[in-house]
C-alpha positions as CSV (number, residue, x, y, z in Angstrom):
1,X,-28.1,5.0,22.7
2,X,-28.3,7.7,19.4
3,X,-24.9,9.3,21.4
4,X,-23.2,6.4,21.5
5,X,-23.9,5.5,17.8
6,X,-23.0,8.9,16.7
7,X,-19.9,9.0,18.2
8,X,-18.9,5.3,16.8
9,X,-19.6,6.3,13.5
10,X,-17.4,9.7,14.4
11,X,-14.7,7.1,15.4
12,X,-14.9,5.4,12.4
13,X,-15.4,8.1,10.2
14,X,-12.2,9.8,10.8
15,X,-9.8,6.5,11.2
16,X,-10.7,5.1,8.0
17,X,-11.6,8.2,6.0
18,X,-9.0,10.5,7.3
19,X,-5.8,11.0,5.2
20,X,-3.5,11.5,7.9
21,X,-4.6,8.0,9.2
22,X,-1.8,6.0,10.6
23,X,-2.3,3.2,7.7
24,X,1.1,1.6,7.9
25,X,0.7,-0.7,11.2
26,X,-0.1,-3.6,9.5
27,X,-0.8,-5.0,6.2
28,X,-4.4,-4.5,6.9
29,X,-4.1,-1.0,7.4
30,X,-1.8,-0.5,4.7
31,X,-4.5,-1.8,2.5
32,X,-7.3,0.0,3.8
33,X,-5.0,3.3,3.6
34,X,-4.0,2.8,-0.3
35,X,-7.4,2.2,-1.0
36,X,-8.6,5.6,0.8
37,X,-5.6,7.5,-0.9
38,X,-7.3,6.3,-4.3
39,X,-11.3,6.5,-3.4
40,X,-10.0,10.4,-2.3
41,X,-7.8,11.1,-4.7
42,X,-4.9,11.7,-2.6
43,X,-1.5,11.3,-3.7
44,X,-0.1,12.4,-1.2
45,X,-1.1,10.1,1.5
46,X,-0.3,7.3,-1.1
47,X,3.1,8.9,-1.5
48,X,3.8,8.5,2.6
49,X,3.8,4.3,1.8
50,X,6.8,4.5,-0.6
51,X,9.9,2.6,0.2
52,X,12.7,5.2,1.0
53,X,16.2,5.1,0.8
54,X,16.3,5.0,4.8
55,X,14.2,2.4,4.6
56,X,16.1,0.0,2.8
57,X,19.3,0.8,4.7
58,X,17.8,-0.1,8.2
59,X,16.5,-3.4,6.2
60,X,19.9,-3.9,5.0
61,X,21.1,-3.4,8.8
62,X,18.7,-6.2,10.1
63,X,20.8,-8.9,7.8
64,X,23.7,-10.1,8.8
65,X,25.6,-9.8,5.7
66,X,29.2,-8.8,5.3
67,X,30.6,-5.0,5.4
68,X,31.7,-5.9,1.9
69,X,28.2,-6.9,0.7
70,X,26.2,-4.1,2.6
71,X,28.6,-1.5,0.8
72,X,27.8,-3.0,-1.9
73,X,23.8,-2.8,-1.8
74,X,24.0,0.8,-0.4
75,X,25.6,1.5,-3.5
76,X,23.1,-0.3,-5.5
77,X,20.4,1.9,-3.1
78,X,21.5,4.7,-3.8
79,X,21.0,4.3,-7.5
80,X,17.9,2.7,-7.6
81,X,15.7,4.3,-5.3
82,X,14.8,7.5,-6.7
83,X,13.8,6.0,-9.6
84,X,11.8,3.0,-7.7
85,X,9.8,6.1,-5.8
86,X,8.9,7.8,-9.4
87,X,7.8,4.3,-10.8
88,X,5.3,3.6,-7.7
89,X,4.0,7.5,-7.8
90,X,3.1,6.5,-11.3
91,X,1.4,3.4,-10.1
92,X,-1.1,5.6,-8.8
93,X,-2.1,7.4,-12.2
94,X,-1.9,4.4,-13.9
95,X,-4.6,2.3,-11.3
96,X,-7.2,5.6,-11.7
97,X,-6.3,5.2,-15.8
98,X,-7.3,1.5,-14.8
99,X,-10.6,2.4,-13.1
100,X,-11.5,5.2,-15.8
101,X,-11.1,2.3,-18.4
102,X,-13.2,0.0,-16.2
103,X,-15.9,3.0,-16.0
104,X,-15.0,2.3,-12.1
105,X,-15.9,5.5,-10.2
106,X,-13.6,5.3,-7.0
107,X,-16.3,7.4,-4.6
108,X,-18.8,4.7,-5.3
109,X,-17.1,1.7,-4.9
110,X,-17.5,-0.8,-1.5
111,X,-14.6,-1.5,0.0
112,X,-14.7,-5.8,0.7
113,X,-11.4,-6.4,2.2
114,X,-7.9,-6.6,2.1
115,X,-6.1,-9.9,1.1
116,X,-2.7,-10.6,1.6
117,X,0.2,-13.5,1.5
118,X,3.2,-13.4,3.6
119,X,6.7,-14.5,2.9
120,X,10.5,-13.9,5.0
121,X,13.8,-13.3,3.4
122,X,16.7,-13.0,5.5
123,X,14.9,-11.2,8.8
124,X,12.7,-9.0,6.6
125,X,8.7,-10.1,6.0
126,X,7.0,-9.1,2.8
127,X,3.6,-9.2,2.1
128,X,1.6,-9.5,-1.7
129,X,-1.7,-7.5,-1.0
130,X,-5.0,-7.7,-2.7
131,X,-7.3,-4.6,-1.9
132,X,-10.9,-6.3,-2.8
133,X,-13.8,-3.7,-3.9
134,X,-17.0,-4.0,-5.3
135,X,-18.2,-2.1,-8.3
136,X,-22.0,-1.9,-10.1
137,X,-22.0,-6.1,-8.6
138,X,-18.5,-6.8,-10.4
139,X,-15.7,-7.2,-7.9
140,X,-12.1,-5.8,-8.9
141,X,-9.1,-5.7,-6.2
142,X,-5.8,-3.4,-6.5
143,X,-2.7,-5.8,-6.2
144,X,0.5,-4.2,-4.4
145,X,3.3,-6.4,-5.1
146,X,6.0,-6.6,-2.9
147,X,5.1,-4.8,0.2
148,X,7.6,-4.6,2.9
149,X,7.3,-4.2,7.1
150,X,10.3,-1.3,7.6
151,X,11.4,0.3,10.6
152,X,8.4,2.9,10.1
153,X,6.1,0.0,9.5
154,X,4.3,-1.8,5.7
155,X,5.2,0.5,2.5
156,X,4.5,-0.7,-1.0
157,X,8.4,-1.6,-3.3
158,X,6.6,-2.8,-6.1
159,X,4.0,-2.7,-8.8
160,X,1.0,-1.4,-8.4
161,X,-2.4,-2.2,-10.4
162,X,-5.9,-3.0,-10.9
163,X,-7.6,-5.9,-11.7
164,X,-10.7,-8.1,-12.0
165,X,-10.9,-10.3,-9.1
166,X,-10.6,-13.9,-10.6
167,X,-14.2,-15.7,-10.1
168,X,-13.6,-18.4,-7.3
């Protein structure tokens, strides 16, 4: 019985701990691995959910809009995406600014779960996340607007920030 337990908290241990953790599957796991990348500190791994450039053109390619209009948006793309990525890295400075405010000390907070609301445009699904914690009996959440499911599965496309979960 003790080998069996020790290997399922192995198992878990290194899914949901792990920063090379395939978090992108679904919005669930995106959640779970956004909120690792900040309870570790790793920028990387929060990096790796960033909308690309490649992602947005095989999202463009699932519409069905004109040659003339897809042209158009790759255009568009092309401008706006490097910039996009720097704004989202800089989320993630700004929602441990956020904690350090809050006194929030990411290695001691509990994980509650991930909330999210789904919506379609064209053929494309988009999600609004809510990554719900618990801190010192206080219960906070990290909102990723705009979440999209790509070719490569969920990344985040919009802000990024921490709040106070609203008392129900």
């Amino acid at each position: 019985m003790f080998k069996k337990l020790f290997l399922l908290a192995i198992f878990v241990i290194t899914t949901n701990c792990s920063p090379s953790y395939k978090g992108n599957d679904s919005v669930e796991h995106l959640g779970q691995t956004i909120f690792n990348a900040f309870v570790n500190d790793n920028f990387d791994e929060f990096k790796k959910y960033i909308i690309t450039f490649d992602d947005r053109v095989a999202l463009l390619d699932s519409t069905n809009f004109s040659e003339v209009k897809k042209n158009a948006y790759l255009r568009k793309y092309d401008e706006e995406t490097p910039e996009l990525a720097k704004t989202i890295e800089g989320y993630f400075a700004s929602v441990k600014n956020q904690a350090k405010e809050k006194n929030i000390v990411f290695k001691k907070v509990e994980f509650e779960k991930v909330e999210y609301r789904l919506s379609k445009y064209t053929n494309n699904t988009y999600a609004l996340v809510n990554i719900v914690f618990n801190y010192n009996n206080v219960k906070y959440f990290i909102r990723l607007l705009d979440c999209i499911n790509t070719n490569r599965g969920w990344v985040m496309s919009g802000d990024v920030y921490l709040e106070i979960y609203p008392v129900e």
